[in-house]
C-alpha positions in Angstrom: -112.4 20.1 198.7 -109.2 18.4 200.3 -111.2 15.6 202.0 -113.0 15.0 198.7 -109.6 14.7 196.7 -108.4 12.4 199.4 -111.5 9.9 198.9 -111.1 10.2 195.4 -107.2 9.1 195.2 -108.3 6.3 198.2 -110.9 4.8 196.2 -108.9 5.0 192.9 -105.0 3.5 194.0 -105.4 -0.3 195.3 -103.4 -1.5 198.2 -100.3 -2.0 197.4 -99.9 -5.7 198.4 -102.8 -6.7 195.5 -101.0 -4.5 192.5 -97.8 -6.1 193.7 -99.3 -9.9 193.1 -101.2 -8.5 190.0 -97.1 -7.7 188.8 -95.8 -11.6 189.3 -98.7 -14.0 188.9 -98.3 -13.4 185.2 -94.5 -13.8 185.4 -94.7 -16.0 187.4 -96.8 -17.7 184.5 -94.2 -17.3 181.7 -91.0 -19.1 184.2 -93.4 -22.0 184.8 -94.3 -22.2 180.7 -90.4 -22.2 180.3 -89.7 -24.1 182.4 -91.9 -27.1 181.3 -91.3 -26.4 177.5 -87.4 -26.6 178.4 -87.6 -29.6 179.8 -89.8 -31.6 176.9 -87.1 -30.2 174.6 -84.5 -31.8 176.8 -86.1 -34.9 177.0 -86.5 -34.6 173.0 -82.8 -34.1 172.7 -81.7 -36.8 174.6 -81.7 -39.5 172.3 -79.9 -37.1 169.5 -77.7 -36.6 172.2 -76.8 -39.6 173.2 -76.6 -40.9 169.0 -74.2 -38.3 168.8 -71.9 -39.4 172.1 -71.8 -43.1 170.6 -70.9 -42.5 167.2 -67.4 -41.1 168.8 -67.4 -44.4 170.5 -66.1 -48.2 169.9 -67.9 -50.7 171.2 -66.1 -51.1 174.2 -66.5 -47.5 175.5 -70.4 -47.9 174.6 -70.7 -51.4 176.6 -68.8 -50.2 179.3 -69.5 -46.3 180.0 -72.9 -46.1 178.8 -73.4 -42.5 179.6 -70.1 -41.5 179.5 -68.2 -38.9 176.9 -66.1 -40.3 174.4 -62.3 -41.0 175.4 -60.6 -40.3 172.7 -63.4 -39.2 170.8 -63.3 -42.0 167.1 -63.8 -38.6 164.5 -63.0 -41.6 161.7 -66.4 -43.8 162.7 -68.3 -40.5 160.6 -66.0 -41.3 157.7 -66.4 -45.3 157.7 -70.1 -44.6 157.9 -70.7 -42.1 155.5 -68.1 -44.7 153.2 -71.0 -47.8 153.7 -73.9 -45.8 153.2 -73.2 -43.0 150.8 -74.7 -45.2 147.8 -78.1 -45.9 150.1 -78.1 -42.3 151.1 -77.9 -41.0 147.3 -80.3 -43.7 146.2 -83.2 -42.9 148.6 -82.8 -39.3 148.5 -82.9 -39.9 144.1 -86.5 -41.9 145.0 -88.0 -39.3 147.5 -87.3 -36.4 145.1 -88.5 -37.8 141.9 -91.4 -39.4 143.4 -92.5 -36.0 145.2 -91.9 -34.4 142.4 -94.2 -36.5 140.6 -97.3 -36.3 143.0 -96.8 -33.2 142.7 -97.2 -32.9 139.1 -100.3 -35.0 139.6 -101.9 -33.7 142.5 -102.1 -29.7 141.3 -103.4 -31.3 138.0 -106.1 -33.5 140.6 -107.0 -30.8 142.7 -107.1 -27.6 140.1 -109.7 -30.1 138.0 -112.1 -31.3 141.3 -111.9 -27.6 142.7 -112.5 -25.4 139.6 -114.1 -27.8 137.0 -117.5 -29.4 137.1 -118.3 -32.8 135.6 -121.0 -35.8 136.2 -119.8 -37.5 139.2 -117.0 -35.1 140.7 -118.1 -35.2 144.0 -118.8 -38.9 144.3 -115.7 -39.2 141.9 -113.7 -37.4 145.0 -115.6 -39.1 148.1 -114.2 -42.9 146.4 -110.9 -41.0 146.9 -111.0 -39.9 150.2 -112.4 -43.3 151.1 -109.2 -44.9 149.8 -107.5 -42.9 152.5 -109.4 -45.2 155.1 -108.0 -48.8 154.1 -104.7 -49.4 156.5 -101.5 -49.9 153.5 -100.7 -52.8 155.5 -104.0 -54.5 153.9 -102.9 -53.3 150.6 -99.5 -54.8 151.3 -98.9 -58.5 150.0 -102.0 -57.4 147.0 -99.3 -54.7 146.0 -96.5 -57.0 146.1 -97.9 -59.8 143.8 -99.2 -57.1 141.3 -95.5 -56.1 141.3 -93.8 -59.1 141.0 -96.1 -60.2 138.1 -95.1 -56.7 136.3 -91.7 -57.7 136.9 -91.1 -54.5 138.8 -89.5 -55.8 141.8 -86.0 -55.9 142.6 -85.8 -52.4 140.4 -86.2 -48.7 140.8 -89.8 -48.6 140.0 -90.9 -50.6 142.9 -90.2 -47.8 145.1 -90.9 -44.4 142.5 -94.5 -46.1 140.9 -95.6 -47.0 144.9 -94.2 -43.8 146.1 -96.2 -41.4 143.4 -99.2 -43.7 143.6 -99.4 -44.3 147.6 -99.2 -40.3 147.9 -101.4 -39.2 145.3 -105.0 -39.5 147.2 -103.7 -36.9 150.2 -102.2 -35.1 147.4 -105.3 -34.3 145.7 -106.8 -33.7 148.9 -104.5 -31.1 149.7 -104.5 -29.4 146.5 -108.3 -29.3 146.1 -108.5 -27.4 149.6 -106.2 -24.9 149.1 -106.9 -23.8 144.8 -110.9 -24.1 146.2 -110.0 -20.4 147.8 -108.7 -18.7 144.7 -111.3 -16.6 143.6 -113.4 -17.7 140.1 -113.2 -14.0 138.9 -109.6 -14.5 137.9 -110.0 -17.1 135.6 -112.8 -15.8 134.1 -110.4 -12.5 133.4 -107.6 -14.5 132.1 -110.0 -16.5 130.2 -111.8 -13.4 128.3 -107.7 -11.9 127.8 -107.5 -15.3 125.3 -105.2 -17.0 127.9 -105.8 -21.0 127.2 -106.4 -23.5 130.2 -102.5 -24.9 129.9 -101.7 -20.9 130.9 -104.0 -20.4 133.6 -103.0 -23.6 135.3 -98.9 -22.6 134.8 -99.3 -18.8 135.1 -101.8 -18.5 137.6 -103.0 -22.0 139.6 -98.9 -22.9 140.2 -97.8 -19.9 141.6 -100.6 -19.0 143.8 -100.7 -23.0 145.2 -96.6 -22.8 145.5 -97.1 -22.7 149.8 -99.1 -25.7 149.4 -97.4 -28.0 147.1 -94.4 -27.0 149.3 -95.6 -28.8 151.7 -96.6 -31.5 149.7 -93.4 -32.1 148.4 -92.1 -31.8 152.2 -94.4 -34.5 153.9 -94.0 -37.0 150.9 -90.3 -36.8 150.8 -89.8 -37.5 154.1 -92.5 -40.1 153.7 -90.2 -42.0 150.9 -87.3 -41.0 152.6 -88.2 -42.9 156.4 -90.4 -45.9 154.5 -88.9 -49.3 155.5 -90.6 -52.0 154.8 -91.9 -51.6 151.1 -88.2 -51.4 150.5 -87.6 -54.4 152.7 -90.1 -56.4 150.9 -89.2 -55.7 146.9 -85.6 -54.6 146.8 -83.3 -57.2 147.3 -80.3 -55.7 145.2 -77.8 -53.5 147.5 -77.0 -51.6 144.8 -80.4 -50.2 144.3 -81.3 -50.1 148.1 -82.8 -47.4 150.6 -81.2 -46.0 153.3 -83.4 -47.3 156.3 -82.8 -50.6 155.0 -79.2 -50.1 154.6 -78.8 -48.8 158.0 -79.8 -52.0 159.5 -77.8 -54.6 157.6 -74.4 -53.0 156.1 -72.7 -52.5 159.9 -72.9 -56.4 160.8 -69.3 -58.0 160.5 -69.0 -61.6 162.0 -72.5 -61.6 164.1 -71.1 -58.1 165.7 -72.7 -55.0 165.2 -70.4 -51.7 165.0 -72.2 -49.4 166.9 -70.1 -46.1 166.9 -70.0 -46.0 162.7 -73.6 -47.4 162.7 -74.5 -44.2 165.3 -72.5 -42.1 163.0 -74.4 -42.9 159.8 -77.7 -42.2 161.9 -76.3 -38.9 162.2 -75.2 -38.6 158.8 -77.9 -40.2 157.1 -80.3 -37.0 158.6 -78.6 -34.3 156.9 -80.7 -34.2 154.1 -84.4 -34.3 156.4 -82.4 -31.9 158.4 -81.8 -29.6 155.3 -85.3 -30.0 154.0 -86.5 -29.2 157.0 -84.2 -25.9 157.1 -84.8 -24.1 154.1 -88.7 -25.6 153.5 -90.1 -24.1 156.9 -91.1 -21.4 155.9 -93.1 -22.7 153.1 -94.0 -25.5 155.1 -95.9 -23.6 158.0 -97.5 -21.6 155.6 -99.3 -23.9 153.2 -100.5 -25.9 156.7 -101.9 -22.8 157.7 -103.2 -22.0 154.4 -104.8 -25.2 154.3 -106.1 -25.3 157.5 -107.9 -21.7 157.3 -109.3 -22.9 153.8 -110.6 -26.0 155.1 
């Protein structure tokens, strides 16, 4: 009986020195993962970094001590810069949101009507759409621009908020078509035989269950209108009326000399407001790309 028991625990305990490398390999595992993810995210930071050194800097300490910290550290180059850009800064964010807002508007209309209605030509209707999606916008480029300056658009607002609503509205679609595919027919059909009308079922019922979605919508394009450069470039030639990426590039020259440390400090400044979008829109954010993804 003893010698059986004895086989028994032999066959069922391992040596020790195997159970002991079966312990670390797999923590051994995790320090490598963080070590290699800690170091991309270092080497992303560096350039925030080093933005946020030089706009404490002056020329001189930037030409000079290239990697060195700021001595003293110039706290007024974040009010000169934020002084010169405040009107580009308040302008582009006033174009990102209202154009956003209106693909928005546009696109849950789109995509509620090509995922839950059926008329002659939808899909073919919907393929020409995608398709446009295919054609680089530089092609579209100087053809845009003459259309414009024959409407007599450029030079004003609605250069930037028409091309803005219009040059997000085919991804818009696309988006919103996905995710309001998944919502089950049954519960129109119920709100339908209650005596809700369409205009209800869209508010009451399409809006709030595509909110996640058309968060992200809102996200992707704002930040689209907000970064865009060289639409801007090419129709807006009144300061008063001009982006901030254009701003950015032309407002710090005095005398053929660039100021670096303001112009650094208005880099910083003028992400706040992706910085804040980013911050409280997460959440919606990752979960309408998930819920798009799973429903595509």
């Amino acid at each position: 009986m003893k010698t059986q028991d004895m086989n028994v625990a032999k066959v069922a305990i391992p040596p020790a020195r195997g159970r002991g490398w079966s312990i670390r390999w797999p923590m051994l595992n995790q320090v490598i993962i963080v070590i290699v993810l800690s170091m991309l995210v270092l080497l992303t930071l560096v350039p925030i970094i080093f933005m946020v050194v030089s706009s404490l800097k002056n020329n001189s300490q930037i030409l000079s001590s290239f990697w060195a910290l700021p001595s003293p550290a110039l706290w007024e180059n974040y009010s000169n810069g934020f002084e010169k850009i405040w009107r580009y800064m308040f302008n582009t964010v006033l174009y990102a949101v209202s154009a956003s807002v209106f693909v928005m508007a546009l696109s849950a209309v789109a995509g509620y009507i090509f995922a839950k209605k059926s008329f002659p030509g939808k899909e073919i209707l919907f393929l020409l759409m995608l398709a446009m999606m295919m054609i680089p916008s530089v092609l579209t480029l100087i053809p845009a621009y003459v259309l414009y300056e024959n409407l007599g658009l450029t030079n004003t607002p609605w250069a930037i908020l028409i091309a803005s609503a219009a040059g997000g509205q085919v991804f818009g679609t696309f988006l919103c078509r996905s995710s309001m595919a998944g919502i089950p027919d049954e519960m129109f059909e119920a709100s339908r035989m209650d005596g809700a009308s369409e205009l209800t079922v869209f508010l009451r019922m399409v809006i709030p269950l595509s909110l996640p979605i058309l968060a992200t919508l809102f996200i992707m394009h704002s930040v689209g209108v907000y970064n865009d450069y060289v639409w801007p470039l090419l129709t807006i030639r009144d300061n008063s009326i001009q982006v901030i990426s254009v701003g950015l590039t032309t407002v710090f020259s005095k005398f053929g000399m660039v100021e670096m440390g303001p112009q650094f400090a208005a880099y910083a400044i003028s992400s706040i407001p992706l910085i804040l979008t980013f911050t409280f829109g997460m959440k919606y954010y990752v979960q309408g790309m998930t819920q798009g993804a799973l429903k595509m």
